[in-house]
N, C-alpha and C positions, 0 to 999 in steps of 0.2 A: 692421037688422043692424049692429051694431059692429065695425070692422076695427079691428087693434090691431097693429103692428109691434113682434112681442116682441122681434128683435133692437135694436132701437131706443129699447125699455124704458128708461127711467129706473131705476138699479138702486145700493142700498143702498154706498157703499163698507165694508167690512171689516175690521178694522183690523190695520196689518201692524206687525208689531216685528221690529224688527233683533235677532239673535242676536249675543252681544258678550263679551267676559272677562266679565262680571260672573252672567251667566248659568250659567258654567260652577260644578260643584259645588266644594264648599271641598274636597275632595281633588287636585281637580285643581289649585287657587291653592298647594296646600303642593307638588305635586309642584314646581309652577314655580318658589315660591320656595326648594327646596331644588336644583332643578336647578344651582350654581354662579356666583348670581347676586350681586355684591360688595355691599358696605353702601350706596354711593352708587346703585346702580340698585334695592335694594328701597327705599330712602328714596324715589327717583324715582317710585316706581310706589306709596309710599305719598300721596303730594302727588297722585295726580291723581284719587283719587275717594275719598269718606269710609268708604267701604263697606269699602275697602284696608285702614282704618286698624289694627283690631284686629289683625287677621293679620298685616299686616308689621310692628305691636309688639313682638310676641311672637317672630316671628323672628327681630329684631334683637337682641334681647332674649338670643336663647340662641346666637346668633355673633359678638356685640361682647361679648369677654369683657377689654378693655384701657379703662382709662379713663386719657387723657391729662392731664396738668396745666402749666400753663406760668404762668411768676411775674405773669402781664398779669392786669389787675381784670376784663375778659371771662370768661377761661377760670378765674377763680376763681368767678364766679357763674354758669358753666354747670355746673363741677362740684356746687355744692352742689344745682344744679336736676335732675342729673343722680342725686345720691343720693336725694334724697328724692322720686322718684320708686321706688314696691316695683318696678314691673313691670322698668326698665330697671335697678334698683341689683342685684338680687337674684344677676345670672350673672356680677356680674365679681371677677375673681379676681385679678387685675394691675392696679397703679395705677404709671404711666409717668410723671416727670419728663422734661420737656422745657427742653434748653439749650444754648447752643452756647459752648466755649469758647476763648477768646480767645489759643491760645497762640500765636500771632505777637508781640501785643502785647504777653501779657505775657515773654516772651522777649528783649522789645526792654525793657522794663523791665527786668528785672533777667535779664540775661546769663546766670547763672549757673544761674539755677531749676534747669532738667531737665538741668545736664551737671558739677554736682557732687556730693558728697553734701551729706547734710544736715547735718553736724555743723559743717560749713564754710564753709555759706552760711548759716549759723542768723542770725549778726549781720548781712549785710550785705542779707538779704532783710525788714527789719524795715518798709519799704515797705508790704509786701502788708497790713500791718495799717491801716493809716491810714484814717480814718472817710467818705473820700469815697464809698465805697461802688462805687467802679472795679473792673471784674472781679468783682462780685459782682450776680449776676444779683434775686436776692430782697430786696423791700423788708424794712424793720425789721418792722414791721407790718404786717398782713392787707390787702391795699388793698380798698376800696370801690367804688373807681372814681369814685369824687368828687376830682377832683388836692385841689384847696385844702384840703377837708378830710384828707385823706390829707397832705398836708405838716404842716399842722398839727399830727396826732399825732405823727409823726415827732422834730419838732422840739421834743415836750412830752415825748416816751420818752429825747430825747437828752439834754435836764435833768435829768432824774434821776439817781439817787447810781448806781443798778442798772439797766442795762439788760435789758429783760424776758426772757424767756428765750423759746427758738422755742415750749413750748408755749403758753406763756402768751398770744404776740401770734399767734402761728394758730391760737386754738383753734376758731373757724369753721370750719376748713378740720379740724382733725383731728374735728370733731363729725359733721361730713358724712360723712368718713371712715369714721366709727362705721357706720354705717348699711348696710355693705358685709357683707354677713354670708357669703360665700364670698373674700376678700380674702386670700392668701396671699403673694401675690409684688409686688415693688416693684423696680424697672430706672431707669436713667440712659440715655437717646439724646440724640442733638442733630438728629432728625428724626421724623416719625411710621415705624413700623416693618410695619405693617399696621391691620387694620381695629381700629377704640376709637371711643370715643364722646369726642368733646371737643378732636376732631383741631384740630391748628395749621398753618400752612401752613411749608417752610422758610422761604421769606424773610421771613415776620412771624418767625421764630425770630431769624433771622440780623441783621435789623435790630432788634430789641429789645438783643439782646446787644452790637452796635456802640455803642447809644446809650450803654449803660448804660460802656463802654469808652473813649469818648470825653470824660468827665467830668474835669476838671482835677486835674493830678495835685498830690501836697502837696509844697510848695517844699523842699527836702534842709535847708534851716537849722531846720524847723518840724520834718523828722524827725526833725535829733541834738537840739533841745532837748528834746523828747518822747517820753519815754520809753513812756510808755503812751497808749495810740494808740485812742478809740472809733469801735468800729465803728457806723457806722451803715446797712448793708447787709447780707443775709447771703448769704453762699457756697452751692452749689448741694451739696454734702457735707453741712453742714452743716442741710439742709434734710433732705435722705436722711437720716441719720442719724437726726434726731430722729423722723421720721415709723418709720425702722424700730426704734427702740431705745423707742415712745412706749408704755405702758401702758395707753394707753386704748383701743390699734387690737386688730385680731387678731393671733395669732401672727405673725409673716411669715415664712417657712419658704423663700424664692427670693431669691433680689438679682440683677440683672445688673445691670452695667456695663460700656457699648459707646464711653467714652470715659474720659482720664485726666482727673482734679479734681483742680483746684487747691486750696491751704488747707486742707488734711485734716492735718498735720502738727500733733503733738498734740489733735487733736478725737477722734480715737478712741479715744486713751489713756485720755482722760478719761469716756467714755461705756463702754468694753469689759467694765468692773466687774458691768455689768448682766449678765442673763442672757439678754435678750432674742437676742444673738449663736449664744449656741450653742447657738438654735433651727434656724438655717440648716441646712435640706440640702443646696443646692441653690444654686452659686453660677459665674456667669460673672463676666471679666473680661476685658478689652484692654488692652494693649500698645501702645506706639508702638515700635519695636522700637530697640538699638543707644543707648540712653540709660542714663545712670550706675545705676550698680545700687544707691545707697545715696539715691535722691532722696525724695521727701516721699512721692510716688504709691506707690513699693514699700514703705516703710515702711508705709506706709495699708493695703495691699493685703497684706504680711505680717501684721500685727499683725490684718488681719479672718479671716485664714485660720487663725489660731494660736488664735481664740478660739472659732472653730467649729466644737463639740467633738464635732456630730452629721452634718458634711459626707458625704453621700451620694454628690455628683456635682459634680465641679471639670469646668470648662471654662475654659483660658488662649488667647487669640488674642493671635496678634500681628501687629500691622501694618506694612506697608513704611516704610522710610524712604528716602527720595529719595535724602541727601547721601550714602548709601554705596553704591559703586559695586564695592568690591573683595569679596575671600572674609575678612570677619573675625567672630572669633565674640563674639556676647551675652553677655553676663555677667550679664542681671539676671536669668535663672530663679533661679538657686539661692537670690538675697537674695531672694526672696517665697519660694522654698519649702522651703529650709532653716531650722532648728530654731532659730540665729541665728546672729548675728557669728562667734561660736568654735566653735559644734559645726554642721561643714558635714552631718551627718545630716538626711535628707529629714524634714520634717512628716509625723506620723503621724494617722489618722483612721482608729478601730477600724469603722467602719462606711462606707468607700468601696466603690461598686460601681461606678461609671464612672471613666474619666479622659480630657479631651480635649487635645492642644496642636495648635494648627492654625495654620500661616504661611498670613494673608488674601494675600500677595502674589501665589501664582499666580492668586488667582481676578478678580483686580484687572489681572492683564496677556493684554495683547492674544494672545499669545505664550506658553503655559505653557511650551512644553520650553522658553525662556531665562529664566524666573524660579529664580534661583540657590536652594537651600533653604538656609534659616535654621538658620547654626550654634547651639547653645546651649549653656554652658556651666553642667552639668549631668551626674549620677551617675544615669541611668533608669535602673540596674538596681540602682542600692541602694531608688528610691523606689520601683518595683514586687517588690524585696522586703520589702518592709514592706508591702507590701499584697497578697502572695501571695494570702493566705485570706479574701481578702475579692470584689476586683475580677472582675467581667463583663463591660465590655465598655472595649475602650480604641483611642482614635482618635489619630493621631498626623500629622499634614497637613505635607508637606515640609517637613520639621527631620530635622535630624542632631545628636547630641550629643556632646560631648569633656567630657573631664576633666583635670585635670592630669597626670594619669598614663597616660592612653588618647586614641588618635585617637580620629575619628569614627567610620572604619572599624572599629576594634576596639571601642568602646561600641557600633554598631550590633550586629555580633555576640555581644556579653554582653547585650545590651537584646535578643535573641530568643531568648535563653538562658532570659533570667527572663521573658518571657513564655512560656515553656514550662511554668515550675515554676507559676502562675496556676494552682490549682485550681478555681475558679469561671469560668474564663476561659469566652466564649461566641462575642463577636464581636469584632477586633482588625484594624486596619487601617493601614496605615502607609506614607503613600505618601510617596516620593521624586520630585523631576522631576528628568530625563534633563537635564543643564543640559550647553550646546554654546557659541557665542559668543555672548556677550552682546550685548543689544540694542543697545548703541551703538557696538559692532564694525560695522567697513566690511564684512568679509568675507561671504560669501554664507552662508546657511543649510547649504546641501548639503555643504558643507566643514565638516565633523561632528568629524572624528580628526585632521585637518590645521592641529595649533596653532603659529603660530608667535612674530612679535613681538608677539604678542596676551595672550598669557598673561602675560608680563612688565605690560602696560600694564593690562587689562583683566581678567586672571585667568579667561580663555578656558575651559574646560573643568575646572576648578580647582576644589572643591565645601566648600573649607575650609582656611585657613593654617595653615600648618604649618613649623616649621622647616627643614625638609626642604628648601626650595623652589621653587618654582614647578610648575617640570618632572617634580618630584617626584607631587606632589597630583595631576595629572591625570589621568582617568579612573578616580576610584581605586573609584567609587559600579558600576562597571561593573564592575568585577574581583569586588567583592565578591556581586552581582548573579550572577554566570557559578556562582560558587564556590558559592552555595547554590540554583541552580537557580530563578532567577526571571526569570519572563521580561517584556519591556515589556508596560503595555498596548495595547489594538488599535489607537489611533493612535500607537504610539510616544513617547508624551508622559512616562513613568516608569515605576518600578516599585512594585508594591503587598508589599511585605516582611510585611507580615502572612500571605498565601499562606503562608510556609514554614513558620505556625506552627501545632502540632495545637491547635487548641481540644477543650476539653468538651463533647459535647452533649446 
């Protein structure tokens, strides 16, 4: 008889598998990677196992719709890696220059740039042309990324009788370009703005731009005997430009720009001829705010807006500026958006349907009810009637407008006049902040209506100058406020004036 200790058996192991992501079905991998998950965490989670890889392509694929470019020999050869690739070229529709500009520098150079106009600084800005290639972010030539041989060409295009022109020495970069077969829109930043493929970091922006600024400037005896000055660098306008005015790209039908360029005075004059302009529907721009209204950037920024004859949707920002502390009003709306020098009538565009003007300063202060709104010197209800029969929606971010002939308070009430008469009108928003002591008033917050040698110094509760003075102007956004029935909103921070107005719906 054989005993046998079955508990005690020797007994086959079984093979056990872990249950893991990878297990799960591919519905479940799209729910997760649709769940909200940014570009650098599907990249993350496509780096850890190969199986990831086709899936998080494709979804990259179809939410990186920006493709960055910065003048560095890197981010020239990830772009063209970037187009000639079908699966990742195929969804993007926006190509981003990336640059930062140097207006410290060049403000310490020549004083005058941004606080005259241009007919007056034309001779003594003759500087900005000089071939060291200072302030001018792009080389002459397509770089390699080889320095030595990259100098070398350089220094064989600057022998020449003719310096090449941008298509001729990018044409690498505009061939890759080609390959974008949803490419509509082209933008100016000096940082990445969200998700793209080709991202830059800021400080590799910001230390590029320094280098390229720090280059030795040309001696003043070498400027007067030089009359004609080669360039051997190109400007970041001038890059924009040719890539949007280039024949061989797609239409490009958007432009933003989220900063002002330098060197654009005359470059669009000479480029505007084309048609390729008054393809634009679709156009942003920024401001620095409280700067000459006849300087190079307005002329640029008039003369693009006069040629685009198809503008659908204008957006103007403007941004704060430090040195002004008191209530005084801007002057440069009207020189970008009037018709010109002598006929102060607004720019007309038979096909606008949006209109935006928006002061960045409340959303930049710690503090909105003490961010003062931005006076503009400006006719809103001549330009929204010219645009009665057309416009839908219009956004108007704490600004207030005067004329020579009307306060602000009286242009706010004829500017909801003719947003009244807006047939197509749909959405209209128009906010004021509730402005009390300014932020570098001693006085307390809570001390709201109690102005006193405040106003004289600081212009305390004051929301625009005016003859009248001082004492005069105070609380005037509130009286007006009372009289057509608008009330703050819920944290007290302004009033939304759009309310009063009936829209269409």
């Amino acid at each position: 008889m054989v005993f046998q200790d079955l508990k005690r058996a020797p007994r086959p192991r079984l093979p056990h598998e872990k249950t893991n992501l990878l297990h799960l079905p591919a519905e479940i991998h799209l729910q997760i990677l649709d769940s909200g998950l940014s570009v650098l965490d599907i990249l993350r989670l496509r780096a850890t196992h190969s199986d990831f890889t086709p899936l998080c392509t494709s979804t990259l694929a179809e939410q990186a719709t920006r493709l960055y470019i910065h003048p560095s020999a890197v981010s020239m050869k990830r772009v063209q890696k970037i187009c000639a690739h079908p699966l990742l070229a195929r969804n993007v529709t926006e190509v981003v220059l990336l640059g930062e500009v140097r207006w410290k520098e060049i403000d310490q150079a020549w004083k005058e740039y941004r606080t005259m106009d241009e007919e007056r600084t034309r001779k003594k800005t003759i500087r900005e042309e000089w071939g060291g290639g200072r302030f001018r972010a792009w080389p002459l030539l397509y770089p390699t990324g080889k320095v030595q041989n990259d100098k070398k060409r350089s220094v064989a295009a600057e022998a020449e009788a003719v310096v090449p022109s941008f298509g001729e020495a990018y044409a690498p970069l505009i061939k890759a370009l080609e390959q974008l077969p949803k490419l509509r829109k082209i933008s100016f930043a000096d940082r990445v703005q969200g998700s793209g493929w080709n991202q830059t970091k800021r400080d590799a922006i910001s230390t590029f731009a320094r280098r390229q600024s720090q280059w030795p400037a040309l001696p003043d005896e070498k400027v007067k005997a030089r009359k004609f000055i080669r360039i051997t660098a190109r400007a970041d306008a001038e890059v924009l430009l040719g890539l949007l005015t280039c024949p061989a790209l797609p239409v490009l039908t958007e432009l933003v720009l989220t900063a002002e360029l330098p060197f654009v005075a005359g470059l669009l004059q000479e480029q505007s001829t084309l048609g390729r302009l008054a393809q634009l529907t679709s156009i942003e721009l920024h401001f620095d705010s409280f700067w000459m209204p006849g300087t190079k950037w307005h002329t640029f920024c008039h003369a693009l807006l006069a040629n685009a004859k198809q503008l659908q949707h204008l957006k103007l920002v403007y941004k704060p500026n430090s040195y002004v502390t008191s209530a005084l009003t801007d002057q440069s709306c009207a020189a970008v958006l009037s018709t010109s020098l002598t006929d102060e009538r607004p720019l007309l565009w038979e096909g606008l349907r949006s209109f935006a003007l928006v002061n960045k300063s409340d959303a930049e202060n710690g503090d909105a009810s003490r961010s003062r709104p931005l006076c503009l010197l400006f006719d809103l209800a001549a330009f929204l009637a010219r645009h009665a029969g057309t416009l839908e929606t219009v956004e108007l971010g704490n600004v207030v407008f005067s004329t020579p002939y009307e306060l602000p308070t009286d242009a706010l009430r004829s500017g909801l006049r003719a947003l009244e008469k807006c047939e197509r009108l749909r959405e209209v928003e128009w906010r004021v902040n509730k402005f009390g002591h300014h932020e570098k008033c001693r006085r307390e917050k809570s001390e709201a209506i109690m102005f006193g040698e405040c106003v004289r110094k600081l212009q305390c509760g004051v929301y625009y100058h005016s003859d009248l003075g001082w004492r005069e102007c105070v609380r005037h956004v509130e009286r007006v406020a009372e009289e057509l029935d608008v009330e703050l909103d819920e944290e007290g921070k302004g009033w939304d004036f759009g309310k009063a107005v009936r829209v269409w719906r």
